[in-house]
C-alpha positions in Angstrom: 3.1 4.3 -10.5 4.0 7.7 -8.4 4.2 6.7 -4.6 5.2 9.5 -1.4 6.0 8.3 1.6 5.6 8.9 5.1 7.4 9.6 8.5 4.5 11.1 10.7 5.3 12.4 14.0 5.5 9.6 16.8 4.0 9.4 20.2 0.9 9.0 22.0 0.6 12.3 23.6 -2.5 14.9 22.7 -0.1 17.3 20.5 2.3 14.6 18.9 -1.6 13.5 17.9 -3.1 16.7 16.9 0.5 16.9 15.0 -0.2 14.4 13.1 -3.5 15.3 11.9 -1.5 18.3 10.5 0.2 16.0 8.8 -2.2 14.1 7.4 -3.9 17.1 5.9 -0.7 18.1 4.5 0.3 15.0 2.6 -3.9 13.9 1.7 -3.7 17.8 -0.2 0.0 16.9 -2.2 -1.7 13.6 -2.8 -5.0 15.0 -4.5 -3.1 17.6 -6.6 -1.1 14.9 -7.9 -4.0 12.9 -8.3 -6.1 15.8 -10.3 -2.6 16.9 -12.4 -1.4 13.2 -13.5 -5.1 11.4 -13.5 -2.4 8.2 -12.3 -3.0 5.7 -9.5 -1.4 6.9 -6.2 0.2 5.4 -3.4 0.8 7.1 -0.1 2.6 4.6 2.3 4.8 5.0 5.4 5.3 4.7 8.9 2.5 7.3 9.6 2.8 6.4 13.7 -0.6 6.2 14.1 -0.2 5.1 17.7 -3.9 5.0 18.4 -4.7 2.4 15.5 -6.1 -0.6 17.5 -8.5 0.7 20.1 -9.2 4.2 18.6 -7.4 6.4 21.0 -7.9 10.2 20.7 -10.1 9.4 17.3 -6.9 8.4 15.5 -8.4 5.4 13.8 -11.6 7.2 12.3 -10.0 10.4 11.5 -7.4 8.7 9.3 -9.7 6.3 7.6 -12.5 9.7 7.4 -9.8 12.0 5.7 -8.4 9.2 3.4 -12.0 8.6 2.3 -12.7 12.1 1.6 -9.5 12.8 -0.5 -10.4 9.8 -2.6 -8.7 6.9 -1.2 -8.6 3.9 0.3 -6.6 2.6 3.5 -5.9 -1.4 2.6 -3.4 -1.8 5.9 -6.7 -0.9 8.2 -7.1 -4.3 9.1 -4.0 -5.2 10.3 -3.7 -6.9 13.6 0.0 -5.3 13.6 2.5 -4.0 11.6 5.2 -3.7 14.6 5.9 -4.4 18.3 6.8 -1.9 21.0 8.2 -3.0 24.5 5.0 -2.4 27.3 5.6 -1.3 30.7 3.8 -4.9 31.2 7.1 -6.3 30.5 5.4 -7.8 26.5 6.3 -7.4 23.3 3.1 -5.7 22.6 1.6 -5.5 18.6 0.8 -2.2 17.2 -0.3 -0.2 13.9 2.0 2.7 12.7 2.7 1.3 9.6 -0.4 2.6 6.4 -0.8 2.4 2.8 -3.6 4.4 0.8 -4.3 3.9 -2.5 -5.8 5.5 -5.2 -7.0 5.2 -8.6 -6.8 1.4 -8.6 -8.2 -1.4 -6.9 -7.9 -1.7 -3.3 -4.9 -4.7 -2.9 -4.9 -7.2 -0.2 -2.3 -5.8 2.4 -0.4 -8.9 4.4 2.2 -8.5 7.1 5.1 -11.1 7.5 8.4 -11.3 9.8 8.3 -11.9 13.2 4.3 -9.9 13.0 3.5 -13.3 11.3 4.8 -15.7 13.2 3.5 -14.1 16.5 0.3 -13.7 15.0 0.3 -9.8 16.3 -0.5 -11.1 20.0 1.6 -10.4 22.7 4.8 -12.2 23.4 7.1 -12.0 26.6 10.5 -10.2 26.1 12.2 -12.7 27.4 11.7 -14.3 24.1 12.7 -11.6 21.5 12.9 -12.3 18.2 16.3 -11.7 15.8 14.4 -9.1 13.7 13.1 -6.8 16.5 16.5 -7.1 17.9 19.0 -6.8 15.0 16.4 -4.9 12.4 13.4 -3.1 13.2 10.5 -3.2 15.3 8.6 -2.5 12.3 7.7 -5.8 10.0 7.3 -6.2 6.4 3.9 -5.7 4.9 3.1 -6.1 1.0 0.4 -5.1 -0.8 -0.8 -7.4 -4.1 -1.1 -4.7 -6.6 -3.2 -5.3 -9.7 -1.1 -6.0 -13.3 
């Protein structure tokens, strides 16, 4: 199955935002011609940075899921609690959503995060208490998707 993937621009601010919108629209039009030319199922997945997932910030949430749905596909990661943690200014390990799949041309998988998102249950956690992974790996955690046979 063909797959592309991701590495939006980062950051919360209005143009690293609008930036990745750009970005979107770029990768959603490769998607669809490749889509239309090889009539195959699709997966676009990556750290797409969408740092306004959880509470909508600056219309990042609904533009991505609007322009995923008008090119045809799906977004099974949108229900995430987390799919990493960032260190807060609160002085918390603080969950967060950069990480997306879309699919198309097949039935939408179940998407499940595991590592250290799992066993926090994507709330926050005091950084006095780090876990290996964030410290030694990534901030981002694993996330699978059950694909059809």
């Amino acid at each position: 199955m063909p797959s592309r993937v991701l590495h939006l621009a980062a950051g919360s601010e209005p143009e690293r935002v609008a930036r990745r919108r750009d970005q979107w629209g770029r990768a959603l039009a490769i998607a669809r011609r490749l889509r239309a030319r090889d009539q195959l199922p699709l997966l676009v997945l990556g750290d797409v940075n969408s740092t306004g997932w959880l509470d909508d910030a600056g219309g990042e949430r609904s533009f991505v899921l609007g322009a995923a749905a008008d090119a045809g596909f799906t977004v099974p990661t949108a229900d995430l609690a987390c799919t990493e943690f960032w260190r807060s200014p609160r002085g918390r390990f603080e969950p967060s959503v950069l990480d997306h799949t879309l699919v198309a041309g097949l039935t939408p998988p179940k998407a499940t995060v595991h590592g250290y998102c799992a066993r926090l249950a994507c709330r926050p956690h005091p950084l006095d208490e780090p876990t290996a992974e964030y410290a030694t790996v990534s901030d981002h955690c694993p996330v699978t998707l059950d694909l059809p046979p």
